[in-house]
ZALOVEX-653089 format. One record per residue (C-alpha): residue in one letter; x, y, z. Coordinates in Angstrom, 2 decimals, always signed. Example, Ala and Ser with C-alpha at 12.3 -4.5 7.8 and 13.67 -1.06 7.14 Angstrom:
<rs>
   resn        c1        c2        c3
      a    +12.30     -4.50     +7.80
      s    +13.67     -1.06     +7.14
</rs>
This chain:
<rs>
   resn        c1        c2        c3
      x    +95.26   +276.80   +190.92
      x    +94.76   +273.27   +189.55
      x    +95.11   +273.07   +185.88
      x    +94.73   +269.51   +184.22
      x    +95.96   +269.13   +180.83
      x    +95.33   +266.76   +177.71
      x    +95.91   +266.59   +174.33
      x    +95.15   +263.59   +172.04
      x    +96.81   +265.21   +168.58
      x    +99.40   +262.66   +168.05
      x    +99.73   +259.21   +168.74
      x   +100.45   +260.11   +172.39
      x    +97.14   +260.23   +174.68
      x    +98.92   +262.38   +177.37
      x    +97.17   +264.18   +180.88
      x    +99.07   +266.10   +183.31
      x    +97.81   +267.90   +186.45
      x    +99.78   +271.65   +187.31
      x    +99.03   +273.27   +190.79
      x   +100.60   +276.55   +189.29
      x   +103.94   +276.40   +190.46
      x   +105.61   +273.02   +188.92
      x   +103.89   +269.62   +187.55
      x   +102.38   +267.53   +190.53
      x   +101.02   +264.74   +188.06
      x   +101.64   +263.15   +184.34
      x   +100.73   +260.24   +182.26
      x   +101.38   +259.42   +178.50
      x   +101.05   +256.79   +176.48
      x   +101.91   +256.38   +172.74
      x    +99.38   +254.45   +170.67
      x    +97.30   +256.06   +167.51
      x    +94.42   +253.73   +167.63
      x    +93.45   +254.09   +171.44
      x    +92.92   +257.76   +172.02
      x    +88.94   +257.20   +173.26
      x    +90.12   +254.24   +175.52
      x    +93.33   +255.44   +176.98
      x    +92.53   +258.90   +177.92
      x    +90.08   +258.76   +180.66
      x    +92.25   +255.94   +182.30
      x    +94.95   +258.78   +182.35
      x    +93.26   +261.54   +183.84
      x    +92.57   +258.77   +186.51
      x    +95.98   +258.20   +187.03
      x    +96.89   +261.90   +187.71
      x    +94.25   +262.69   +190.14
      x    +95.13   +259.12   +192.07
      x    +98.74   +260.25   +191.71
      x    +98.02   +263.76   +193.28
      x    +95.13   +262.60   +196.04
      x    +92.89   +265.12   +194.26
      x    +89.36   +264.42   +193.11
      x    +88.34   +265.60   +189.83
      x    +86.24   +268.67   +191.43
      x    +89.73   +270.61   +192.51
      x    +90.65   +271.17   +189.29
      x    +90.25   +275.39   +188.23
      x    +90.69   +275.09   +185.08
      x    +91.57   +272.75   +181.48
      x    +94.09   +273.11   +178.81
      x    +93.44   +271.04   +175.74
      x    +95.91   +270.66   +172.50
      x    +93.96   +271.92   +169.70
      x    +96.19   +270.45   +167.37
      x    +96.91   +269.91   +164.32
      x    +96.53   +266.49   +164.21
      x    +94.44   +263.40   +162.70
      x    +90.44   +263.82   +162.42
      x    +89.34   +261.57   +165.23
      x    +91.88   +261.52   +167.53
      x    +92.40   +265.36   +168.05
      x    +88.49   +265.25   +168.90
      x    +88.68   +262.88   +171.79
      x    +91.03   +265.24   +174.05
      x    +89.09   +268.38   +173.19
      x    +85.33   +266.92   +173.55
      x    +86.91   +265.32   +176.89
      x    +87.97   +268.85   +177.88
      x    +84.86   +270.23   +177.30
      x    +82.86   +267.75   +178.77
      x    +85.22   +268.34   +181.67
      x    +84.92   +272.32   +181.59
      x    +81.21   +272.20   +181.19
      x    +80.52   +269.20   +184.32
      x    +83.14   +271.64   +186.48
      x    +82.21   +274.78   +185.58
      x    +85.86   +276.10   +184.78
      x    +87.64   +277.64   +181.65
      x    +89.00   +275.10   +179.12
      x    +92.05   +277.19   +177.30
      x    +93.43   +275.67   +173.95
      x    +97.13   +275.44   +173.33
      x    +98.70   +274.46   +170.05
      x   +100.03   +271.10   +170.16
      x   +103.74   +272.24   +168.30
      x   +103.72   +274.85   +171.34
      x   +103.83   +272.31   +173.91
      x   +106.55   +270.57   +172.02
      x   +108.68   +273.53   +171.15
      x   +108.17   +274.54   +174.88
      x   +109.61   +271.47   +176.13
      x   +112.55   +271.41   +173.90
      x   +113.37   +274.52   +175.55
      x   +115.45   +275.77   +172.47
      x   +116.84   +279.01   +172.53
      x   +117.50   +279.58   +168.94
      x   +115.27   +278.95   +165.72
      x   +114.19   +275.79   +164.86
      x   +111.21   +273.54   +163.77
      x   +108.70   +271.86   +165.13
      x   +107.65   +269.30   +163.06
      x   +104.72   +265.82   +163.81
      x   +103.07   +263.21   +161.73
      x   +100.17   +263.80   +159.56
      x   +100.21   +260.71   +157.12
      x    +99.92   +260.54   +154.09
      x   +103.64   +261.20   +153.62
      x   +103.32   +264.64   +155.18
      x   +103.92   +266.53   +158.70
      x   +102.68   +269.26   +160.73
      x   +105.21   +271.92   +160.84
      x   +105.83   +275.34   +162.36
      x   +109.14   +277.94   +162.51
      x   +109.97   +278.55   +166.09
      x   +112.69   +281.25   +167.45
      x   +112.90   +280.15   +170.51
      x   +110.59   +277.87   +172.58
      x   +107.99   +280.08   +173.31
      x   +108.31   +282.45   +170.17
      x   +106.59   +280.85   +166.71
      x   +106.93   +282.44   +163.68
      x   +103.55   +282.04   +161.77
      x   +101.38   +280.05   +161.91
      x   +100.81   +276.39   +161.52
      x   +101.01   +274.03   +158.43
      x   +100.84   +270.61   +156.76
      x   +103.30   +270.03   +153.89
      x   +105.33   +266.98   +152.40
      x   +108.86   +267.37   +153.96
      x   +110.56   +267.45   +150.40
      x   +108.69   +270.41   +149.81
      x   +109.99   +272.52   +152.90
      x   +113.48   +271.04   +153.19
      x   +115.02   +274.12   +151.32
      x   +113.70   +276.37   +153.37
      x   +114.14   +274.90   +156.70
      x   +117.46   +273.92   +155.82
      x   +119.99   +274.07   +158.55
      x   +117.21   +274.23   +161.50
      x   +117.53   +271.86   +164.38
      x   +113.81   +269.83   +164.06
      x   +111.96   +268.74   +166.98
      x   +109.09   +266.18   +167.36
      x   +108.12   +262.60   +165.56
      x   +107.11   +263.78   +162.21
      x   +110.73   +264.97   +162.19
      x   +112.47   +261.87   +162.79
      x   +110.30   +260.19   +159.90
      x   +111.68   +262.21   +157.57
      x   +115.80   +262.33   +158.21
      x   +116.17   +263.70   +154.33
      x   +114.23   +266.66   +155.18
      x   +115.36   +267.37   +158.98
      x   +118.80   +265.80   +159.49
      x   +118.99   +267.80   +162.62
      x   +116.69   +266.36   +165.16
      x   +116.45   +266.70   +168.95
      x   +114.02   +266.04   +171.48
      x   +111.10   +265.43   +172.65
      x   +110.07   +263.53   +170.09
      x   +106.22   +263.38   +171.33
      x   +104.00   +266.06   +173.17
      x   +103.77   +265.91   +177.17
      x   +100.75   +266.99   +178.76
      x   +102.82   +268.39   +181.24
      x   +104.70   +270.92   +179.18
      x   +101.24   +272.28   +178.00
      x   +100.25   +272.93   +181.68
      x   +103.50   +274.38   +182.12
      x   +103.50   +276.71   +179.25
      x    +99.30   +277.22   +179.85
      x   +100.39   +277.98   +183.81
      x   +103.25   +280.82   +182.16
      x   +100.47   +282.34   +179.97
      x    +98.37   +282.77   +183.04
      x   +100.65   +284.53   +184.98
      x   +101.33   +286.88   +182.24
      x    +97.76   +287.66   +181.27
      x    +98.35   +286.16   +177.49
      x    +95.73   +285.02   +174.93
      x    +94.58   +281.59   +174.59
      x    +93.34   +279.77   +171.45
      x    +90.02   +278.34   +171.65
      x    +89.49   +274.88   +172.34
      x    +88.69   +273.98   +168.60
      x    +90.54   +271.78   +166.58
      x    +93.13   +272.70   +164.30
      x    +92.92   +270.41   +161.78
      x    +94.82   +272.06   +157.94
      x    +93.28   +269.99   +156.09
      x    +89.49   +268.08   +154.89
      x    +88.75   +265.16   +156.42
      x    +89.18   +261.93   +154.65
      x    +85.35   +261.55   +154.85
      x    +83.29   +262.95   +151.70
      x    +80.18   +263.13   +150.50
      x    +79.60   +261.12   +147.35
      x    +79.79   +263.54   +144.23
      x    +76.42   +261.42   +143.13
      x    +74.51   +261.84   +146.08
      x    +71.18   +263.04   +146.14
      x    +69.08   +264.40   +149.09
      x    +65.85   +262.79   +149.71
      x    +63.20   +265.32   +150.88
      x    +59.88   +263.52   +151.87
      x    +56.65   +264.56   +150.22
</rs>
């Protein structure tokens, strides 16, 4: 087994390479404007790192998310381009999984990112590999009552010290804890998400209210 991981959700562009027993290869960089440039360049890095061309790898695990429009896409079109050229599966992870995973908190907390606009990604977490529910994207003031008293995890987290005065690490996602936790799920015959994005919310993109369609004659 040779699972190579990526996720582009958050402002860290982030590849890891997992031979099924511990993490062989990993490199992450934070920057939210250079998903599309600094991705590839990674994935580079990892197989260079290893000595392993881009044909061992078995299989891909992408981060579907949630996270910004355009960046999300770049990791999971780059997994799939990568699935379809190798012929292998590509298996989507939740991006707050691979954080809450590498907390490795055994009690209930929350898992929370940066999604503008004065808001964050969130999710309830038991332990590190138990959510409760599902994803969401809310202002913090609006969930502080009733995360009150949780330990937070992540970036979004640390933005927002009113809402989550009780934050711990990591404070961004590591490819390498999503090939971790994607090499667990193997073992143990669990379900995988698609690799789709996640994204909670419209785009900022819209079509005009006035617009009207063309049709030739």
């Amino acid at each position: 087994m040779l699972l190579l991981a990526v996720d582009t959700a958050t402002p860290a562009v982030t590849a890891a390479l997992h031979d099924g027993s511990s993490v062989v290869a990993e490199s992450s960089s934070v920057d939210a404007r250079r998903h599309g440039e600094l991705l590839l360049p990674a994935v580079d890095r990892v197989l260079a790192e290893a000595g392993v061309k881009l044909d061992a790898v078995t299989a891909v695990v992408a981060g579907v998310g949630p996270g910004p429009y355009t960046g999300l896409r770049v990791g999971l079109v780059t997994a799939a381009t990568f699935g379809s050229a190798l012929g292998v599966p590509v298996y989507g992870l939740c991006t707050l999984d691979g954080l809450a995973y590498a907390s490795g908190l055994q009690e209930p907390f929350v898992v929370a990112t940066d999604a503008r606009r004065k808001e964050v990604y969130w999710a309830r977490y038991e332990s590190a590999r138990a959510r409760v529910g599902e994803p969401s994207v809310d202002r913090p003031a609006d969930i502080a009552e009733q995360l009150a008293g949780l330990p937070a995890v992540g970036a979004g987290a640390l933005l927002y010290p009113e809402a989550f005065p009780d934050t711990r690490g990591p404070e961004h996602v590591s490819a390498g804890a999503l090939a971790s936790l994607a090499a667990e799920k193997l073992a143990a015959g669990e379900a995988f998400l698609p690799p789709l994005p996640l994204y909670l919310r419209r785009p900022d993109a819209q079509v005009p209210k006035n617009y009207k369609v063309v049709t030739p004659k």
